[in-house]
C-alpha positions as CSV (number, residue, x, y, z in Angstrom):
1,X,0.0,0.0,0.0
2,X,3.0,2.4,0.9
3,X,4.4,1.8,-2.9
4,X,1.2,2.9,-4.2
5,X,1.2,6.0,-2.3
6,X,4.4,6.7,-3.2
7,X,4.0,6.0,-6.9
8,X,1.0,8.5,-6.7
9,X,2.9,10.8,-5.2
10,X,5.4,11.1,-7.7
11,X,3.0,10.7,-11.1
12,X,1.3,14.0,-9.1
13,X,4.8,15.7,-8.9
14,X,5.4,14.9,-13.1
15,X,1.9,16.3,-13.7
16,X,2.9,19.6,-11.4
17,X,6.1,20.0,-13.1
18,X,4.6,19.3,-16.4
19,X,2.0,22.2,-15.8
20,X,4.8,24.7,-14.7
21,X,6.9,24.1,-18.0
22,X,3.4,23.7,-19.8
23,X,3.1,27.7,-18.5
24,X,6.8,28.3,-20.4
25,X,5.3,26.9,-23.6
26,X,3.3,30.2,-23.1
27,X,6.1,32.1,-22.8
28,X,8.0,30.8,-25.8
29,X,5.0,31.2,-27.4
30,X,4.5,34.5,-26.7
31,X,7.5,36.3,-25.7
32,X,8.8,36.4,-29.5
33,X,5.4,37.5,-30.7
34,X,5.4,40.6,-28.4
35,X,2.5,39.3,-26.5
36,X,1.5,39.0,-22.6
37,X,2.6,36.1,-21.0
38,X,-0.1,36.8,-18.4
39,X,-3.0,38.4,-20.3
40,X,-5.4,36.6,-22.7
41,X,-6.8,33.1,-22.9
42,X,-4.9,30.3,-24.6
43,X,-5.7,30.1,-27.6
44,X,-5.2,28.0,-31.1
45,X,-2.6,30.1,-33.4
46,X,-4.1,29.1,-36.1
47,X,-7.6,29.8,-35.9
48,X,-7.8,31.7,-32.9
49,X,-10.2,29.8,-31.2
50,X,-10.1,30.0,-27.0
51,X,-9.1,26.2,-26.1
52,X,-11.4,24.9,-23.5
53,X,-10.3,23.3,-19.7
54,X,-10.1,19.9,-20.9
55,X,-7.7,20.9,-23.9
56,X,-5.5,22.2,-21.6
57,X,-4.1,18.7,-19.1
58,X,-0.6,18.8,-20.0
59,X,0.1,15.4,-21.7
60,X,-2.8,14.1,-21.9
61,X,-4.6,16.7,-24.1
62,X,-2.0,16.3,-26.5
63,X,-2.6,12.5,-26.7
64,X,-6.2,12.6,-26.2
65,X,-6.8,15.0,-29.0
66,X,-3.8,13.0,-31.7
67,X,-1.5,16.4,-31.7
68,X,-4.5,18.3,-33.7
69,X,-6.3,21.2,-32.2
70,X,-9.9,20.3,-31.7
71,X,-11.6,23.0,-33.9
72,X,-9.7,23.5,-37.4
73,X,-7.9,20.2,-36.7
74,X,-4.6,21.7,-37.4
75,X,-1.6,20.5,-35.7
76,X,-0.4,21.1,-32.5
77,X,3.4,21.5,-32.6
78,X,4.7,18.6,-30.8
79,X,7.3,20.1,-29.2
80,X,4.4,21.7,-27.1
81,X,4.5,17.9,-25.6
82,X,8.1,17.2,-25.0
83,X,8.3,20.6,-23.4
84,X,5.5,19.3,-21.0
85,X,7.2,15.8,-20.9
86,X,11.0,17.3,-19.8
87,X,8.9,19.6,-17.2
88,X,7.4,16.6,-15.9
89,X,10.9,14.9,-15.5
90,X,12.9,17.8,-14.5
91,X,10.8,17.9,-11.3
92,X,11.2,14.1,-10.7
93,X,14.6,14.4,-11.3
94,X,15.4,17.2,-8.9
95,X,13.4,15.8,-6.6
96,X,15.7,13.0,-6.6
97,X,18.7,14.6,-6.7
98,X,17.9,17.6,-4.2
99,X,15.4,15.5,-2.1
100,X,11.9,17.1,-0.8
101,X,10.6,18.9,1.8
102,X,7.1,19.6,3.2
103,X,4.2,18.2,1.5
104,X,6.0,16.0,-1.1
105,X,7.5,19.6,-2.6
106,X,10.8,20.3,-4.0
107,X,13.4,21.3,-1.4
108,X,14.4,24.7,-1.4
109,X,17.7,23.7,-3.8
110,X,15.6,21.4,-5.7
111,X,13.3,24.3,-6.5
112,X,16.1,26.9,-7.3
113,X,17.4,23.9,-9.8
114,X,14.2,23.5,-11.6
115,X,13.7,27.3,-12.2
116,X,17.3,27.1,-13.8
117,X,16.4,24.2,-16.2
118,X,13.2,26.0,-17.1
119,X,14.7,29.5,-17.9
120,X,17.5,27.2,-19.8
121,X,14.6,25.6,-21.9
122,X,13.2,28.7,-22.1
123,X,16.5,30.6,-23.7
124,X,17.7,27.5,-26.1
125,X,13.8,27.4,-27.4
126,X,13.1,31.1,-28.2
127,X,17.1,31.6,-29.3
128,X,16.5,28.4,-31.2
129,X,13.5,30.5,-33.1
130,X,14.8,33.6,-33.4
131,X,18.8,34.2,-32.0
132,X,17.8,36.3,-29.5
133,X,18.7,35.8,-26.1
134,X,16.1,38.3,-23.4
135,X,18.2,40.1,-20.6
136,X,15.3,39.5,-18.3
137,X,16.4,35.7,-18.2
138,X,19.9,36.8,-17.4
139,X,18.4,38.5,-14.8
140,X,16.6,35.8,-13.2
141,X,19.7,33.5,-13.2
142,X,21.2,36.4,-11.4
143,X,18.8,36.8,-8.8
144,X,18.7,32.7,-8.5
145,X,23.0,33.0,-8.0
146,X,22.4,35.4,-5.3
147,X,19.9,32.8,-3.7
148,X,23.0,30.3,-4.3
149,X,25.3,31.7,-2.1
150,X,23.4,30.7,1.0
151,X,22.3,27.4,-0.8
152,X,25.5,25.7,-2.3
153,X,28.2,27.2,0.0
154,X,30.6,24.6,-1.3
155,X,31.2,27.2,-4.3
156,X,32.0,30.6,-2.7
157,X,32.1,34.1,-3.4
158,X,35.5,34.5,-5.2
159,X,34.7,30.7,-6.6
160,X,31.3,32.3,-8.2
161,X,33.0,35.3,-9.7
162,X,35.6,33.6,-11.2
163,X,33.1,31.5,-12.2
164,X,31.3,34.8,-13.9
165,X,34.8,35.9,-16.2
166,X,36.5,32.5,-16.6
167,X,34.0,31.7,-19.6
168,X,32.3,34.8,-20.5
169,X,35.4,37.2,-20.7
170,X,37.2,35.0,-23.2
171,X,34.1,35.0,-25.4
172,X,33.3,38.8,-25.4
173,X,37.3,39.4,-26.3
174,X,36.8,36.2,-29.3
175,X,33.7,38.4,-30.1
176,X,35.6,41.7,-30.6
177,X,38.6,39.7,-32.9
178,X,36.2,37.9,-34.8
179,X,32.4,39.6,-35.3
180,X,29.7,37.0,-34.7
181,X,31.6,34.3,-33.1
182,X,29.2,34.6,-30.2
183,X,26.2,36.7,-29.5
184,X,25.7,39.4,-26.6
185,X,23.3,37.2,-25.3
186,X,25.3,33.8,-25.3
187,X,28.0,35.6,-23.5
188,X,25.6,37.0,-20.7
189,X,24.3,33.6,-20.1
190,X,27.6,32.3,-19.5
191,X,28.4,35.2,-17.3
192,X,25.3,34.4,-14.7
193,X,24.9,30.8,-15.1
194,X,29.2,31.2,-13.8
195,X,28.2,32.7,-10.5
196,X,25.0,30.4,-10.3
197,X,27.4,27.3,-10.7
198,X,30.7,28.0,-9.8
199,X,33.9,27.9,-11.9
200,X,34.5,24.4,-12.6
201,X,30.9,23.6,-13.4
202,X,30.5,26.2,-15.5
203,X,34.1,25.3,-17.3
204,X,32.2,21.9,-17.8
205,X,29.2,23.7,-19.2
206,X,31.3,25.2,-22.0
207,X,33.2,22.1,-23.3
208,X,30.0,20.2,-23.8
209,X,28.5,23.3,-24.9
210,X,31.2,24.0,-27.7
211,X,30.8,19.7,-28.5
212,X,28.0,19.7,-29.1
213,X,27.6,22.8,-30.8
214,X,30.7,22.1,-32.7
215,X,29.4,19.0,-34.1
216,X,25.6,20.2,-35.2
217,X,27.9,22.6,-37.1
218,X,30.3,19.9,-38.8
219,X,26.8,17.8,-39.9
220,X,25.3,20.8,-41.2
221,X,28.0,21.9,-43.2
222,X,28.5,18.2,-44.6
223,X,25.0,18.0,-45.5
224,X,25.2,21.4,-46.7
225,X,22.4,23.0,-45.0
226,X,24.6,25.7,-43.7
227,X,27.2,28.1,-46.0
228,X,30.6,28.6,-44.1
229,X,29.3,32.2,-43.5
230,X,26.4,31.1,-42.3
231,X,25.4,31.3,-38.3
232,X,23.5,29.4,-36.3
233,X,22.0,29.6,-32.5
234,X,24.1,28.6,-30.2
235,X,22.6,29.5,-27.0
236,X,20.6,26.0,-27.1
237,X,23.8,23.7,-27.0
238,X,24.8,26.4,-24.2
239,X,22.2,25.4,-22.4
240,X,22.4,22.0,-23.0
241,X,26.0,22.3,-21.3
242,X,24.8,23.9,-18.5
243,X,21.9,21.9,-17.3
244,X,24.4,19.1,-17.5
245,X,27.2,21.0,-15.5
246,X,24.2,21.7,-13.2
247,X,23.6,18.6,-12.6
248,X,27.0,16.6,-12.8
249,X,29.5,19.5,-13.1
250,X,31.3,19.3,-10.1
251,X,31.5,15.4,-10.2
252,X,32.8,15.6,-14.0
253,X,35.4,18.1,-12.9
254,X,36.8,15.8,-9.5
255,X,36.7,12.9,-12.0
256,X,38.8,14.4,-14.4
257,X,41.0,15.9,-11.6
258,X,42.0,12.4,-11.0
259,X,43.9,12.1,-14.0
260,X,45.9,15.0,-13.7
């Protein structure tokens, strides 16, 4: 009886993270578009018609309703889903890792973690769209690397400002020599998610970020999708580096320690 509690406990915490990134598919939406993130009914894009409760269960609408919006049948983008899906596990997951507190809730590092991931999804999605990176997310990052101070006090003061210029400095001055090899935006993220993380986490964050970036931009090139002057985002692979440094960073950088 104890296991079925338990599993119901957690398939309520997917559907409660779910529901909290399914609000950021709102603001990818949105944001871009110029609109309020807050105001207005949702809404189909394509017709315009105001989607009713039961369109709205994160997951299960998708499914229910085969990816196609319910009134002009067109189709729901279905990385509306995966979003909900990765919210959904990013709450298990920290929960997990961080533990929880009162009432089956995310602890208090838990909950700073899975605001992190979501802004992350949120910047690699709308940059991914449009190569635009919004300060406001910097500043939120910010405001969550004050809050980590007092949370992770493993990674200090000087650790988290080193942390801020150890990655970002080098690309602002690989910016100025050569015009477009990172964005304004790119290099701000890097500059906050350093004091949020720390210096070796965020060292982490960069190689897998450059990797991975480095190798969508070899295939793309071989397939010829991409002209050699041609740029692409790079925030999302950023991104992708960092919620991994977030999450294994400092064990990456004591394993690799070991062979030094």
């Amino acid at each position: 009886m104890l296991i079925v509690l338990e599993s119901i406990l957690w398939v309520i915490r997917f559907f409660f993270g779910a529901c909290i990134f399914s609000f950021l598919n709102v603001v990818i939406d949105r944001l871009p578009r110029g609109e309020s993130v807050v105001n207005g009914r949702s809404h189909c894009i394509n017709c315009g018609r105001v989607l009713h409760a039961w369109e709205l269960i994160p997951c299960v609408s998708y499914i229910f309703l085969h990816g196609r919006c319910a009134g002009c049948k067109s189709r729901i983008p279905g990385r509306d889903f995966f979003v909900e899906v990765i919210g959904g596990a990013a709450f298990i997951g920290c929960g997990i890792h961080y533990g929880c507190g009162s009432f089956g809730l995310l602890s208090m590092r838990g909950t700073v973690m899975l605001i992190y991931f979501g802004i992350l999804l949120v910047v690699a999605l709308i940059d991914w769209d449009t190569q635009i990176i919004y300060d406001r997310f910097h500043i939120f990052i910010l405001i969550l690397a004050i809050a980590n101070i007092w949370l992770v006090p493993e990674h200090g003061l000087i650790d988290r400002l080193i942390g801020a210029l150890i990655v970002s400095v080098p690309m602002l001055l690989l910016a100025l020599v050569i015009p477009g090899a990172f964005g304004g935006g790119d290099i701000k993220l890097m500059a906050v998610s350093g004091a949020f993380l720390g210096t070796g986490p965020v060292v982490c964050a960069m190689f897998f970020g450059l990797l991975t970036g480095g190798a969508y931009g070899a295939f793309m090139l071989k397939s010829k999708k991409l002209g050699k002057k041609d740029v692409f985002a790079f925030g999302p692979f950023l991104a992708f580096g960092l919620a991994l440094a977030a999450l294994y960073g400092d064990q990456i950088v004591t394993w690799y320690l070991h062979f030094l």
